[in-house]
Every structure is written in C-alpha cells, then in structure tokens.
C-alpha positions, -999 to +999 in steps of 0.1 A: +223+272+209+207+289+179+191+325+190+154+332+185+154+359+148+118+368+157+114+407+156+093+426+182+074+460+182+079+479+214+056+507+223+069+523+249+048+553+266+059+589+268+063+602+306+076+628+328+107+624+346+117+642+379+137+667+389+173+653+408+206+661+415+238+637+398+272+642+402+294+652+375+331+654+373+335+662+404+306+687+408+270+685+417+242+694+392+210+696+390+194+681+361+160+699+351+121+681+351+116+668+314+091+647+290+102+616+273+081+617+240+064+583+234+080+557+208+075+533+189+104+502+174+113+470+163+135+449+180+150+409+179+136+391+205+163+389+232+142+360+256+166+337+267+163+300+252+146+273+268+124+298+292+090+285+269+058+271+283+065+242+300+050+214+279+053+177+280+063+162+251+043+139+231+043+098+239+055+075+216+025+058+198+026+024+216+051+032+236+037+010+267+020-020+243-005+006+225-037+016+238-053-003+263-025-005+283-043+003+317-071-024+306-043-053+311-037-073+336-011-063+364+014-085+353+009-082+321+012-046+325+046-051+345+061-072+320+058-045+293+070-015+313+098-036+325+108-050+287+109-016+281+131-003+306+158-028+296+152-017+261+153+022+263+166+030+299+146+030+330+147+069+335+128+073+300+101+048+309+100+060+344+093+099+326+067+083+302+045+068+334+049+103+353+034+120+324+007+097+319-003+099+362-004+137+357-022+131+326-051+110+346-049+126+375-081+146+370-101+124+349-091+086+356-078+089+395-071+048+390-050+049+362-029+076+379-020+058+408-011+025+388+012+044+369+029+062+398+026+027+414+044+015+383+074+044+379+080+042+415+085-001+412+105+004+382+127+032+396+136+013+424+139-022+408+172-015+392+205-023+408+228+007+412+199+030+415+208+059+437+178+073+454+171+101+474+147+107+500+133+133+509+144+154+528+179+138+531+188+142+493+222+130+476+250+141+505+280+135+514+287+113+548+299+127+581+338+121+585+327+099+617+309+077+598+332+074+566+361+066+589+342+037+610 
C-alpha cells in the first residue's frame, strides 16, 4: 500500500524534567533536574493507512431503478433489488440498502425500514447463504453433535 508523503509541523513544548536515578553499567546514577527547550520540525506523516474518517461511499446513480425508487410499488421495488443482486452480487446490493436505511433513518423513518426490510429479504433469499445469529456467530460444532 502506497504511504501517505504529506509533511507535518510538530511544535512540541519546552518542559522540565525530574530528577531520577538509572542504572548504568553496572552502577547507579543520578541524573540531574533539566529543561527541554521548546522546538519546532517537519516531519512525513507516519498515520497508518486506512485509519481515515469513516465515510460511505457514494451510490451508483440509478443503482436501485433511479430516483423514485421508494415511490414504487413493493413488488416492483423487489423485482429491481433482486435483478440486481443476480447481476452484481447480493452482498453489494445488500451494502447499498444498509446505506441508504442509515441514510433515512433520521429524516424518512419509512423508507428506512423498507430498505432494511429489503437487505434483510435479499440476504437471506440466496441459497448457500451462511448466516449468523446473534449471539451464536459462525462456530464450529460440539464433537457430540458432529459424530451423531
């Protein structure tokens, strides 16, 4: 992965540092109170990739059958989410109708739940679909029950 160049200006602020005892080859010594002069420099930006604000990416422009998809009937509405499962994979459309119930979730509560309503029917519609429950999650059977 391709590191960040971006160069930083780090102020740090001067202080005093205590008084303490370290041990040195063998011996104890004390090292003396001192001042650690303020500075100023530039460093690269050492952040580590992918720790950005967490954003949602943008929606395909007619992704679901263009705007107006919530104005639709139900079936109507089915049909396109399903067409386009088959067409780009089920977990994609299944993201794109999350993002659009946290989307509404504050300012159309209705068209939130249809589209949970919607990724949940389409996420479990698919044959081979693992799911897990919570709070089970994906594990691995008892021997007892893998032997019966």
């Amino acid at each position: 992965m391709a590191r960040n160049n971006k160069k930083m200006t780090v102020h740090r602020k001067g202080y005093t540092r205590k008084p303490y005892t370290a041990k040195r080859g063998g011996k104890k010594v004390q090292v003396g109170r001192t001042s650690v002069k303020p500075s100023t420099f530039t460093i690269h930006d050492r952040g580590k990739p992918g720790r950005g604000p967490k954003v949602v990416p943008p929606l395909q422009k007619g992704a679901l059958g263009g705007p107006g998809f919530f104005d639709r009937s139900t079936e109507e509405q089915e049909k396109i989410v399903f067409d386009r499962a088959k067409e780009v994979g089920e977990k994609k459309v299944v993201g794109e109708l999350r993002a659009l119930q946290v989307f509404f979730k504050r300012t159309d509560p209705q068209k939130s739940e249809r589209a949970l309503e919607l990724s949940k029917k389409v996420a479990g519609s698919f044959k081979g679909k693992k799911q897990a429950r919570y709070p089970e999650g994906f594990r691995k059977r008892p021997a007892a029950e893998s032997i019966a």
